[in-house]
Backbone bond lengths (Angstrom), bond angles and torsions (degrees), N, CA, C in turn:
res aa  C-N    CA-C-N  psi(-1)  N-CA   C-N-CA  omega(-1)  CA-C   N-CA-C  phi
1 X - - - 1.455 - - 1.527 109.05 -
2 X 1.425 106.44 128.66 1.885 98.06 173.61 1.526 108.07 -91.11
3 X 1.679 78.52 161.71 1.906 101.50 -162.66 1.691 88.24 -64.34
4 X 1.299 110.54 -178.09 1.590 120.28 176.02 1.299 101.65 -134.18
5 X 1.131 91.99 134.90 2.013 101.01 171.84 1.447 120.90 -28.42
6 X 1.321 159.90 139.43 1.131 154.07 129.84 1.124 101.44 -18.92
7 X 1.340 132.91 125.40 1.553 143.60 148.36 1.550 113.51 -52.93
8 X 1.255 132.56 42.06 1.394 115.35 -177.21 1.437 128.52 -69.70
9 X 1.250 101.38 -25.68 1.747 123.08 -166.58 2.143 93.46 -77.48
10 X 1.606 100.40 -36.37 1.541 99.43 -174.86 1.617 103.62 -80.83
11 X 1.180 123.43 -13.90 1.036 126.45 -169.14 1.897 98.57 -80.34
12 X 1.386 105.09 -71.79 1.319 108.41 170.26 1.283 125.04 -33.33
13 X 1.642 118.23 -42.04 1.564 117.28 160.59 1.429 114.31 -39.20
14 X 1.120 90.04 -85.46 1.611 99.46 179.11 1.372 128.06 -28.43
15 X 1.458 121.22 -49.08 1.834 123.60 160.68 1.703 93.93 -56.08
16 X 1.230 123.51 -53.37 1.661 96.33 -163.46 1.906 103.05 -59.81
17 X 1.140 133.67 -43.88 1.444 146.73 166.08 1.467 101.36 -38.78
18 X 1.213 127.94 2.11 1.491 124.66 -173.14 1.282 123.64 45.94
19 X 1.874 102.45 29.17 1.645 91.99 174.13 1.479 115.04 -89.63
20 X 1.476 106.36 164.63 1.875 126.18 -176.45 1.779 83.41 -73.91
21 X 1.307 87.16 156.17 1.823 137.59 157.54 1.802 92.90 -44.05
22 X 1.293 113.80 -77.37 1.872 108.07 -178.89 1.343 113.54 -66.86
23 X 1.660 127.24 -22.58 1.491 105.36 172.08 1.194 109.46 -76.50
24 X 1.420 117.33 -21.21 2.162 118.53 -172.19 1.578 95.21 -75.31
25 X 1.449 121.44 -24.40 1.269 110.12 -168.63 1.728 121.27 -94.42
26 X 1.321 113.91 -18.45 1.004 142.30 173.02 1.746 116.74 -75.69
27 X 1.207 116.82 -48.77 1.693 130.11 151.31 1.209 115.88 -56.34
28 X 1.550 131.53 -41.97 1.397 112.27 -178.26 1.845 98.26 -103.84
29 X 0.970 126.41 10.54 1.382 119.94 158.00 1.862 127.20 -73.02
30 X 2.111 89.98 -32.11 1.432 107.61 172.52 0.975 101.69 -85.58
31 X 1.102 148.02 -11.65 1.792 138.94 175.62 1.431 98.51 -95.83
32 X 1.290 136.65 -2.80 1.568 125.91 165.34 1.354 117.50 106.76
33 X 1.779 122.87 11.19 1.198 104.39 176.94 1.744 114.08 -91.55
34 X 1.334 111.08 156.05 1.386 116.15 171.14 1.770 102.52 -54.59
35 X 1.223 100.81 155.86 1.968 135.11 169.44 1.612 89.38 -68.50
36 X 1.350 166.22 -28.49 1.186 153.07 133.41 1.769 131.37 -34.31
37 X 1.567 95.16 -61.46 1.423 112.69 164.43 1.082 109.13 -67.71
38 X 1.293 143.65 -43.99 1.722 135.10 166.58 2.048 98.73 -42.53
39 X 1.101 100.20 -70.06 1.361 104.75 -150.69 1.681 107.94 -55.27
40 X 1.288 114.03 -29.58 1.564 148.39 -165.97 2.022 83.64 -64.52
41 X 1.484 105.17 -70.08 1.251 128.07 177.39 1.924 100.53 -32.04
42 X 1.074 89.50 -117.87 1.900 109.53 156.16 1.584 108.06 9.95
43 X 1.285 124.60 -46.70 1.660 133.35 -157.06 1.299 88.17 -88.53
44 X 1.400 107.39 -79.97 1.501 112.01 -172.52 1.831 132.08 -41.88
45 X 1.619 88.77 -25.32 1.879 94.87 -176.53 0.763 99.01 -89.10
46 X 1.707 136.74 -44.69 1.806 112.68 147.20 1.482 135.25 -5.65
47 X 1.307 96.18 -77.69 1.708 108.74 -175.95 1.395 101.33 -79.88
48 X 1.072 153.31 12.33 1.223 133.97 121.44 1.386 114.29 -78.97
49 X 0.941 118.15 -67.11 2.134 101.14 -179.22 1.613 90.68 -12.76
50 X 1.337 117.59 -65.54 1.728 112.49 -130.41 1.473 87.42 -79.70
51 X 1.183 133.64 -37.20 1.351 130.77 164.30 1.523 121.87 -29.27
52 X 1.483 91.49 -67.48 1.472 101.19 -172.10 1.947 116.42 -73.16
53 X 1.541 113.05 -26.66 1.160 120.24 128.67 1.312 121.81 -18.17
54 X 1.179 116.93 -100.37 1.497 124.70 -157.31 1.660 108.41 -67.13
55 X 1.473 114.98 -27.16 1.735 111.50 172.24 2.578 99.48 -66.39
56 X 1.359 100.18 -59.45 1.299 73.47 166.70 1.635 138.38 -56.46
57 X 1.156 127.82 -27.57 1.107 119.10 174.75 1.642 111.00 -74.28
58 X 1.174 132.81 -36.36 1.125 138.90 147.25 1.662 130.03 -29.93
59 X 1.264 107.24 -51.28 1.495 120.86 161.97 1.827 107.24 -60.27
60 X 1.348 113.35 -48.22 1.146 111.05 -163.48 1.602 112.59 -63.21
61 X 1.637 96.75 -45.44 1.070 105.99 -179.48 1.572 132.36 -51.33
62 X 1.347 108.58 -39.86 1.736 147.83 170.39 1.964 87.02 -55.50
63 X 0.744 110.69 -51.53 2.010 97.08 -161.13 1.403 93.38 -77.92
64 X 1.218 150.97 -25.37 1.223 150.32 175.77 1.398 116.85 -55.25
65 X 1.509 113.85 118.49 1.610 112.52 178.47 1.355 122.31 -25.39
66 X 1.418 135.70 125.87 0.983 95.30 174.15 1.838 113.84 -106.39
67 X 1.353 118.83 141.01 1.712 141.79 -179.55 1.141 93.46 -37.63
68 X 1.436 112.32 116.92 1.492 119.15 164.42 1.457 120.75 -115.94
69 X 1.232 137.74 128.23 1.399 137.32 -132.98 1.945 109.07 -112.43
């Protein structure tokens, strides 16, 4: 049987949809992924949020005049 992609991109949907950790886990359990591949899923859309987080605030920060003394 072949492995299946990590759902990360469905995962990320779902946080923007304001869903919980047990409804994301509960939906991709009914669509058939393993309790590994969930969790695999779950970890990674984390560390991208906070990624993609912290590169915008970073950007934001960068366009801001910067104080010259």
């Amino acid at each position: 049987m072949a492995k299946k992609e990590v759902p990360i991109d469905e995962v990320l949907r779902f946080y923007e949809l304001g869903m919980q950790d047990r409804d994301i886990i509960k939906k991709l359990k009914d669509e058939g992924y393993t309790p590994v591949e969930i969790s695999d899923a779950l970890n990674q859309a984390k560390i991208k949020k906070e990624i993609d987080f912290s590169t915008e605030e970073g950007a934001e920060h960068l366009s801001q005049p910067y104080p010259y003394q």
